[in-house]
N, C-alpha and C positions, 0 to 999 in steps of 0.2 A: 161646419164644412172645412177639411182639407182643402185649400185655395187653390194649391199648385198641382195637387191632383186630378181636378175638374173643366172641362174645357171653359174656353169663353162665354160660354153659351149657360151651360150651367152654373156657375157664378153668379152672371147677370140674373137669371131667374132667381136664384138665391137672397139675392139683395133687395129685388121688385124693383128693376133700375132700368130704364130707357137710356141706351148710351147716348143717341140722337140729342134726345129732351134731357136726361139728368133728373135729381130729384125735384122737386115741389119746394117752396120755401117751407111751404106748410110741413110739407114730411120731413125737409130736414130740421126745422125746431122741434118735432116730434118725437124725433131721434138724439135731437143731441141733449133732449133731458133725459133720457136711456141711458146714450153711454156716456154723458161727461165732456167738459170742456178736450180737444186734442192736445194732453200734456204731460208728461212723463213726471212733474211735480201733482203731489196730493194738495191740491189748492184747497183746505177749507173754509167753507165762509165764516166769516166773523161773524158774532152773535154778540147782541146787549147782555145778556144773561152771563156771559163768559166774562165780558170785558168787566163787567160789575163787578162777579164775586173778585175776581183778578182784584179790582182797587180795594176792594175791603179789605183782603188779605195784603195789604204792600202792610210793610214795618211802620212804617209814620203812620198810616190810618189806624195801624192797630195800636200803637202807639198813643195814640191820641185817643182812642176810646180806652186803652185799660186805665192811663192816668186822668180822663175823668169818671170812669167809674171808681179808683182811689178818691180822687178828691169829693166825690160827692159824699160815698159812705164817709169818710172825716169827716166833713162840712155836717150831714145830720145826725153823727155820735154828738160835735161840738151844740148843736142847733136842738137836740131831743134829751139829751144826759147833762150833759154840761151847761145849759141855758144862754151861751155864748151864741148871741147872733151874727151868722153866717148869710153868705151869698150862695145858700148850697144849688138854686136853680141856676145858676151859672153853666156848671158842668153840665149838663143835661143839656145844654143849649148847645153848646160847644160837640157835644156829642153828634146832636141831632145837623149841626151843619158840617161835622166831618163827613158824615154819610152823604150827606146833600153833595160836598165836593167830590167822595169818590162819583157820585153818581153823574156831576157833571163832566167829570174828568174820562167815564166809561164813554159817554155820547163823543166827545171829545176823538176819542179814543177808536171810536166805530167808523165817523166821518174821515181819518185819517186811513185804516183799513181799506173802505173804498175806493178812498184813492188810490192803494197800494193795487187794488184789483182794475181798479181802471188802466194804468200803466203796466199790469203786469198783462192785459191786455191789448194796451195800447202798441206795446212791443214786437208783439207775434210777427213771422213775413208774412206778405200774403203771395197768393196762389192761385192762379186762374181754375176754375170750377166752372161747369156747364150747367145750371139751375132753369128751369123753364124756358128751355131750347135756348138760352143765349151763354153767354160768355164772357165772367166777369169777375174780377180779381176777389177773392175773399181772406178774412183773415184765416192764419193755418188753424186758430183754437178752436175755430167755427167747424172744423172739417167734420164729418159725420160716415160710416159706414153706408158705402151706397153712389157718394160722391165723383161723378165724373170730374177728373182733373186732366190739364193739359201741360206736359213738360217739356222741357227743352233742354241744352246744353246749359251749365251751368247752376240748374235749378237744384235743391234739397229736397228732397222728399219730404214730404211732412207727414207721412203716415205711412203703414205698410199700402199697397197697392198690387191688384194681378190687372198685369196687360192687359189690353183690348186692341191698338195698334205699334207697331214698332218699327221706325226705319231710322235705321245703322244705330241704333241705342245700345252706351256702352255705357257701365253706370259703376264709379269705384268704391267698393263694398270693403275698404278696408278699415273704418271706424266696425264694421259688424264682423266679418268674416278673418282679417288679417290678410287679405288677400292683395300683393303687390302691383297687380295688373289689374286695369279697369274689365269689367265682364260683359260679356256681348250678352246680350235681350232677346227677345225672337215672344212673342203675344202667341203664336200657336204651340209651342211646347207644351206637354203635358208629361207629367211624370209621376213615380210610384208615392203612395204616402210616407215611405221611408227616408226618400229622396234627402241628404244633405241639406241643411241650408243655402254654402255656397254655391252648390249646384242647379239650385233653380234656379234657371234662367227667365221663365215666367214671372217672376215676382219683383217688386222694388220694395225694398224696406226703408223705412222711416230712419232718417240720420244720414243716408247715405247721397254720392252725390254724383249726378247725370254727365259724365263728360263730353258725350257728344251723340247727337241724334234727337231727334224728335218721337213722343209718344203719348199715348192716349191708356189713360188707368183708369182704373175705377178703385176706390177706397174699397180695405176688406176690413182693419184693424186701424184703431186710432189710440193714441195714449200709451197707458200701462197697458194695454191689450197688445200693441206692438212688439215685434221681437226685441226693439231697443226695452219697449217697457220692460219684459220681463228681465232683462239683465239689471236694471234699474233697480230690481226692487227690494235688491238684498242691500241695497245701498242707503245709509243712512239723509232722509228729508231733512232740509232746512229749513226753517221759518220762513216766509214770505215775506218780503217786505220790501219796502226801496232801498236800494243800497245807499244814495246819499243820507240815510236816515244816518248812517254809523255815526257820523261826526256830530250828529245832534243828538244821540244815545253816549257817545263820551263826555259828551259836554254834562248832560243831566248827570251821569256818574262824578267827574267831578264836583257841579254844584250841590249834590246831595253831601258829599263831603264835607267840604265846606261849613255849609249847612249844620250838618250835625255838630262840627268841632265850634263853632259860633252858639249854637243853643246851650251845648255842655256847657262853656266859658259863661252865658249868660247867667245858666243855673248856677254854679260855684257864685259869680258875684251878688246873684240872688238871696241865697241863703246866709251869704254872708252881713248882706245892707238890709236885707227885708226880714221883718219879724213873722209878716204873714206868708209863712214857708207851702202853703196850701196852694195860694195863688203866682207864686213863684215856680211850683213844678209845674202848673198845669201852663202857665205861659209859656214855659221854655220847649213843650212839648207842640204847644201850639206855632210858636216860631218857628220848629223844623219843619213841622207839615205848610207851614203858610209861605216861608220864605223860599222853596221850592219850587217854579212854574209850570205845574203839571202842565203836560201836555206840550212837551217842547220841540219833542218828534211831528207831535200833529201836527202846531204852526209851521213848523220847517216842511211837513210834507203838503202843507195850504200852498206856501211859496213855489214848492214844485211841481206842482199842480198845474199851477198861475203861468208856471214859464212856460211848461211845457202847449199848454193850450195858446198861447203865443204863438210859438215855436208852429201848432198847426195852421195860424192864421197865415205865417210866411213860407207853407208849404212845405216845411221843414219837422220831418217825426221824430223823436225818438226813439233810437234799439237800445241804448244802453244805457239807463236813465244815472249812473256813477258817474256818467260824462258831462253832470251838470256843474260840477263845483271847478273844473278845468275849463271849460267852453268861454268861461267870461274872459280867461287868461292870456288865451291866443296872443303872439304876436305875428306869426307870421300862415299865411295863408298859399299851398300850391297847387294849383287849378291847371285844367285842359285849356287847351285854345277853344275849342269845339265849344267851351261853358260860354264863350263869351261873343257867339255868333248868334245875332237877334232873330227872332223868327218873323220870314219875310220871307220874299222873292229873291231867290238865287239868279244873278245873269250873268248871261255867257255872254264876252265884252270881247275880248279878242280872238282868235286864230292865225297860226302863223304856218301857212300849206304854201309851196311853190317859190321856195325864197322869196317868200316878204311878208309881213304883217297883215293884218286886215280886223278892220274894225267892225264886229256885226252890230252894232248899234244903228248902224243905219238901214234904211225903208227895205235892200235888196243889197245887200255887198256882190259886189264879182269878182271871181279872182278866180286861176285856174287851179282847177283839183278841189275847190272847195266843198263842192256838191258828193264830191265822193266821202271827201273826209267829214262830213256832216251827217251823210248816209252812214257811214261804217261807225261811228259814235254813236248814232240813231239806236243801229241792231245791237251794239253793247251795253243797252240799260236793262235796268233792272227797274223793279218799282216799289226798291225802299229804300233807293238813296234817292235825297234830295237837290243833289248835282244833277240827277239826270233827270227830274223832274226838270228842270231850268232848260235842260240843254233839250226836250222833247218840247214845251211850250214857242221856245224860240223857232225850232223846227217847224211848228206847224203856223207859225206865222210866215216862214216862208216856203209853207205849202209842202213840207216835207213830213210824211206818215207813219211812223213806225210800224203802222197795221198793215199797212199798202207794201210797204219791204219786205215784213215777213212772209206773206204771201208768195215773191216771187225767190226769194234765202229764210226758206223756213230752219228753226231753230233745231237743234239736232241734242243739244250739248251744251252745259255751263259750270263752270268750276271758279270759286272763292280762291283765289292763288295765297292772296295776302291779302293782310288788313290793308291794300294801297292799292293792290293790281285783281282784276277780276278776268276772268277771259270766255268768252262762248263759242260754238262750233254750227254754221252753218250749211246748207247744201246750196250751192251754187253753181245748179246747171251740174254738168256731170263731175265737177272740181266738190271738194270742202275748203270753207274760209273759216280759217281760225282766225277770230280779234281777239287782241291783249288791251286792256287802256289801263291806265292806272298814272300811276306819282310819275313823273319824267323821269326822275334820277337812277328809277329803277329799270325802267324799261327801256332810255336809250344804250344801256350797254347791251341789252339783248338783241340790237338791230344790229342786223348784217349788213342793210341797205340804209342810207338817207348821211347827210353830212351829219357829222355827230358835232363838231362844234360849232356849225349855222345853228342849227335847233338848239343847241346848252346857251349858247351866249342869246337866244331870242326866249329861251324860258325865262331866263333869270330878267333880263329888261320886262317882261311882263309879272317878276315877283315883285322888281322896285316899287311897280305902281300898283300892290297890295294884291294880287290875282291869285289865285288857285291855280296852277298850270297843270293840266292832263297830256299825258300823252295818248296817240291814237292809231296803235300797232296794226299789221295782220299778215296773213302769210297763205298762198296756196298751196291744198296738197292734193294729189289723185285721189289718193284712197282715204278715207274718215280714217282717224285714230280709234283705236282698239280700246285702251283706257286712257283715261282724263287725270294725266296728272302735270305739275311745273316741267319737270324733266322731258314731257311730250307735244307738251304746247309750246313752251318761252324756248323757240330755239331758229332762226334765221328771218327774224321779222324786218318788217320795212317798216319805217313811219312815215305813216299817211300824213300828219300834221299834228299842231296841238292847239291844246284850246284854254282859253284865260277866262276864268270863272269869278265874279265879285261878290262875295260871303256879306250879307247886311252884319253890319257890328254892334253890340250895346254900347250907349255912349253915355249912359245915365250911371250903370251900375258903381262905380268908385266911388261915386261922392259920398256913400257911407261909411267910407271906407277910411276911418279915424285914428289915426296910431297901430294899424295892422298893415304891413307888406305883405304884399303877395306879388309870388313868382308864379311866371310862367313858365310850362312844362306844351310843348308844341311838339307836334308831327311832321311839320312843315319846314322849309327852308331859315337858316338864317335873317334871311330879306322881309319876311313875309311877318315871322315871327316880330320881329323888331318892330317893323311897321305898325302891325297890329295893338303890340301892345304900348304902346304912342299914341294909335288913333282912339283908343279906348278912354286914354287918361293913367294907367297903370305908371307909367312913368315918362316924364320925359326924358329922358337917357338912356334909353335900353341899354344894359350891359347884358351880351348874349355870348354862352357858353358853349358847344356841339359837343356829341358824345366823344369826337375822337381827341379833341382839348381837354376835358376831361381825364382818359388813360393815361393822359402825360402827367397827370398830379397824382403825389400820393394824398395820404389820408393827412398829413399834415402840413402839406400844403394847401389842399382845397379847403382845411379849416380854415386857414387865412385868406381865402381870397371866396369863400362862402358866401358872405357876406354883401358883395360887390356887383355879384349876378343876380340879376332878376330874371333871366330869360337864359332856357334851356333847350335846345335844340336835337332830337334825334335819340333822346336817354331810353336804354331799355329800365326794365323793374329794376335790375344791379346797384346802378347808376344813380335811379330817382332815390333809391334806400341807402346808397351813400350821400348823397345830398340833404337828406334827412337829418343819419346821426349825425353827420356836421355840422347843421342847424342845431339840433337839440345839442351838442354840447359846448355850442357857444353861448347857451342858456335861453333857446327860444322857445317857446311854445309854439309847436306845428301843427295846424290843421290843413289834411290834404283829401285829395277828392280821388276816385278809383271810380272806372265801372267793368273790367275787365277780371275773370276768375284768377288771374296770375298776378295782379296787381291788389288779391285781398292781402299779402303780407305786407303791403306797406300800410295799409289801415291800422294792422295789429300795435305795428310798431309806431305808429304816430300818436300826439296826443289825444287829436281830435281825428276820428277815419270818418267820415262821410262820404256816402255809394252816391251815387247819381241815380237817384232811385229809375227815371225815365227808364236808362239803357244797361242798368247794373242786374248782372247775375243774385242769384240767390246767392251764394258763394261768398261777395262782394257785399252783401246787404248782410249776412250773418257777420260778419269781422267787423262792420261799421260801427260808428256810436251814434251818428244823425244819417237819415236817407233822405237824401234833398227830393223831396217828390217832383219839384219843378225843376230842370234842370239850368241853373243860372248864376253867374256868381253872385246874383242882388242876395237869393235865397241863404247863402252862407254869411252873407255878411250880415242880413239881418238875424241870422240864428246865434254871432257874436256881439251882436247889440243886447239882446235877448239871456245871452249867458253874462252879458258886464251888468247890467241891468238889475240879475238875481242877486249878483255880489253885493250890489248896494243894498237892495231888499234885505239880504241876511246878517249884516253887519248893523245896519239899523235896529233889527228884530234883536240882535245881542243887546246892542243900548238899553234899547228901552227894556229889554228883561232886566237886566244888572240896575236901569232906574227903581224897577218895580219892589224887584229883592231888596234893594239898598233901603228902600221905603221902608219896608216891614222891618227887616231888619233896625229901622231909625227909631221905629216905634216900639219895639218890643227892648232894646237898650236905653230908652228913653225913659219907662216905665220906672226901669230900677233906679231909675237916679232923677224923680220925681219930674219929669217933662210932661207925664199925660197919668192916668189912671192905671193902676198896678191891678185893679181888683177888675173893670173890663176891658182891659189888655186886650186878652185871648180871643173877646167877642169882636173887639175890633180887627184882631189878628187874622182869624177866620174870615170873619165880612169882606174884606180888601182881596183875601185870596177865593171866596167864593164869586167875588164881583169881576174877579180876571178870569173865571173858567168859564162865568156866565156872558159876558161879551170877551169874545175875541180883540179886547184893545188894545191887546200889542202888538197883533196884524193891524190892525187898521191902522194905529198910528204907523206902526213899518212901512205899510203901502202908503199912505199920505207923504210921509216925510221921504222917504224913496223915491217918489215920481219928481217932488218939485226936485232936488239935487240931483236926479237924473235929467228932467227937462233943463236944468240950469247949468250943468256940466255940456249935454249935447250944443243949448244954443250958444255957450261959449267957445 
């Protein structure tokens, strides 16, 4: 079917999809062994049978089986013709445990791959999907033709999609199209099967990404079936695999090296001291293959494994699994204020209406105008900020109803102004009441009415004592506004009064918090910010910087005085990214947290990006390299415990390999210069390198000896 040709209606029927219900688990596992994991890479599975012949055919294995099929035919000319007795079943043994290692080396080799599919798994975003009537995040690889999805501002498409709902959905299709401008959506369009790509407005494509609006898809194409896939597919596949494997695939190219330039030198001194030149080739042949630790990606990719499944115990995923060998390195850590507000009860502590303070902690506060300025608060919530949960619960303790008010100022109208100010439009009586509330600092300049410096000098006394200050605008007019924009609302308000809000704080989170700084990056006032991060533990000295202290530094001066700030006040995205490189080139390593689509360039640019996964966009979650699924500073800090941790894991794991090699290596030089057995050398050469493929003991000792110098560094 032509997607974008057929209405809503026919699609659906198309697919066998209830948009209500969604698919069945049952039908989508049904389907997605149909059409395939959703991924523009040709994932194929790793097989025993591949990874085998693969080891037979490496050089050293062949290696070692053609020089003992040499030595044997020698061994029985000398043993059948010549009646000089030989050790001719040697080689034959030799032979038969080369094969045995490749074979143990492929198993090796398979458990490794897994891994690679687990993580490469592991990584996918996920994606709200409606499966047997409910609604529930799934991974994107899962996704199947047929799939009700739910999108929002900010999200990725993870598969081509035709509408089913759409309001004010603008989606920028410039990775597909080259199109400059985000494109308006619209679910009931139908168009010709000719129709342009860019011109369907009916459709979402995979890659592409939702600017603004909310809508309802239903999956038509997934994968290489995608119009991304097919641009994809002229494009030359890469291997699969982890990318921190590289370091551990250069290292084996080296030790192969090595390796062979040590067997040569063996051989030459061999033939030179030994008479029996038979037993001398076939050892030197067996030293390069034994002194090798096959399988050095695999252990490295155990280790990664290991961290990574850590990393899920502390809530903590990862997207970019290359982010492992930096994560342990961090020095410096920049976090929200938001990360570090415990979850609890929000309370609303002060108000300051009618020149003078007032403390609502008590059973019934009086004060004049208070009732107003509590009611007109009341009608400006919303019910998914957690401010006005606090400020509605207090309310109805004293008997004030948010349901009882709208009743007689039904809601008419509400507009998101800013990330600080919100505003809604009421009918009251034959008047409209526009409320504004938001941050103070924004909203008393927009008052035409109320003492502007009583209310600024009674905010700021309520930020000393750690508060959240709101202000709580509004304004009448005859006639309702026509449209709902800044420009028609924020314009001759009075303040009714404000209100001082108490944020619970984490007071546990720092203590793991080991030879990494972290600065804070705050929304809130200088006063607030300070306080905050004092009452946490973060530091006691807060040195706080605002954005407009900031434009007075250049780039070489904020490098010097970088350093000194832990707290930053008011920074837009500009700002946080010069704060950054200044960090990094006073030689820090930066992990910083984002959950906003404008704030994914400072992930890219940081060592460490980590999304909040809670409140982060898809946007934000693709640029990252961890997604804190819990949103809290404990969770980063134990995801750099988790990456110092690996560091020890992998430097150990080097030890004891370089002990192993040096072993063999001890016995196979040893031979030629009479320490042990020249004639079963090769048998013990073999045996020591078959006995390290068949138990994993140089993980184990890596993990043994790891933990205690980790528990012994931590408890010192």
């Amino acid at each position: 079917m032509i997607w974008h040709s057929h209405t809503v209606a026919d699609v659906l029927a198309d697919l066998r999809v209830d948009p209500n219900v969604g698919l069945t688990e049952q039908e989508a596992a049904t389907r997605l062994k149909e059409y395939g994991n959703n991924s523009l890479q040709d994932h194929k599975p790793h097989t025993f049978r591949r990874a085998f012949s693969a080891r037979l055919r490496s050089p050293l294995t062949v290696l070692v089986l053609a020089v003992s099929a040499m030595v044997l035919i020698l061994d029985l000319y000398k043993q059948l013709l010549q009646e000089i007795h030989t050790h001719w079943y040697l080689p034959i043994f030799v032979a038969i445990m080369a094969v045995a290692a490749a074979l143990l080396a492929a198993l090796r080799q398979c458990r490794a791959a897994s891994s690679d599919d687990w993580v490469y798994t592991l990584t996918a975003t996920d994606t709200c999907v409606r499966r047997d009537g409910t609604e529930q995040p799934r991974n994107a690889h899962t996704l199947v033709p047929g799939d009700i999805v739910l999108l929002g501002a900010g999200d990725i498409l993870p598969a081509d999609c035709r509408l089913i709902e759409a309001d004010r959905l603008r989606c920028d299709e410039y990775t597909l199209t080259g199109a400059t401008m985000p494109t308006e959506k619209y679910a009931e369009a139908v168009f010709d099967d000719i129709t342009p790509l860019a011109q369907r407005t009916n459709m979402l494509y995979a890659g592409t990404v939702i600017t603004a609006g909310t809508a309802i898809a239903v999956v038509v194409a997934t994968g290489v079936r995608s119009e991304m896939g097919h641009e994809s597919r002229n494009q030359p596949q890469k291997q699969d695999h982890l990318p921190v494997q590289n370091t551990a695939q250069r290292l084996n190219g080296w030790w192969h090296a090595v390796v062979v330039v040590l067997s040569i030198a063996a051989l030459i001194i061999g033939l030179t001291r030994v008479s029996d030149r038979s037993a001398v080739i076939l050892m030197a042949a067996t030293l390069a293959a034994a002194a090798v630790p096959t399988g050095i990606a695999a252990l490295n990719a155990h280790l990664i494994v290991g961290c990574i499944q850590r990393l899920l115990r502390h809530r903590v995923r990862i997207h970019k699994p290359e982010v492992m060998d930096t994560l342990g390195r961090v020095t410096v850590i920049g976090i929200q204020q938001d990360m570090l507000h415990r979850d609890g009860d929000i309370t609303l502590c002060r108000a300051f209406v009618g020149h003078r303070a007032v403390d609502l902690t008590s059973d019934c506060p009086k004060a004049p105008g208070l009732s107003q300025l509590l009611r007109l608060a009341a009608l400006n919530t919303t019910d998914t900020d957690p401010s006005d949960d606090a400020l509605l619960a207090r309310l109805h303790e004293l008997g004030i109803e948010k349901n009882e008010l709208l009743v007689d100022m039904p809601r008419i109208g509400e507009l998101s102004l800013t990330v600080d100010r919100k505003a809604t439009v009421h009918l009251a009586g034959e008047q409209t009441l526009i409320l504004v509330s938001g941050a103070w600092r924004s909203l008393l300049p927009l008052c035409a009415k109320g003492n502007a410096e009583e209310l600024t000098a009674a905010a700021m006394a309520m930020e000393q004592e750690g508060l959240q200050v709101t202000a709580v605008t509004y304004r009448l007019d005859d006639v309702a506004p026509s449209v709902y924009t800044a420009e028609v609302l924020e314009h001759d308000l009075t303040c009714a009064g404000l209100l001082g809000l108490h944020i619970p704080l984490c007071s546990d989170a720092p203590q793991a918090n080991v030879g990494v700084r972290t600065i804070l990056f705050s929304d809130e006032s200088a006063a607030i910010a300070a306080a905050t991060a004092q009452s946490v533990g973060l530091t006691d000295t807060p040195y706080v910087a605002t954005a407009e202290a900031l434009l007075n530094l250049n780039d070489e001066q904020l490098a010097t005085v970088v350093e000194q700030y832990n707290v930053y006040c008011g920074l837009d995205t500009a700002q946080k990214r010069r704060i950054l490189t200044a960090l990094q080139e006073q030689g820090e390593v930066v992990a910083i947290t984002a959950c906003h689509s404008e704030e994914a360039e400072l992930l890219t640019a940081a060592d460490v990006g980590c999304a909040r996964g809670v409140v982060a966009t898809d946007v934000v979650k693709t640029a990252a390299d961890l997604i804190l699924m819990e949103d809290s500073h404990a969770a980063i800090l134990a995801a750099l415990q988790v990456g110092r941790r690996l560091r020890w894991e992998k430097t150990v794991l080097l030890f004891c390999l370089l002990l192993f090699g040096g072993s063999i290596l001890f016995v196979g030089f040893g031979s030629l210069f009479g320490l042990c057995s020249l004639t079963y050398c090769s048998l013990w050469l073999m045996g020591m390198h078959l006995l390290l493929l068949a138990l994993p003991t140089p993980l184990w000792i890596t993990l043994g000896i790891s933990d205690i110098l980790y528990k012994l560094r931590k408890n010192r």
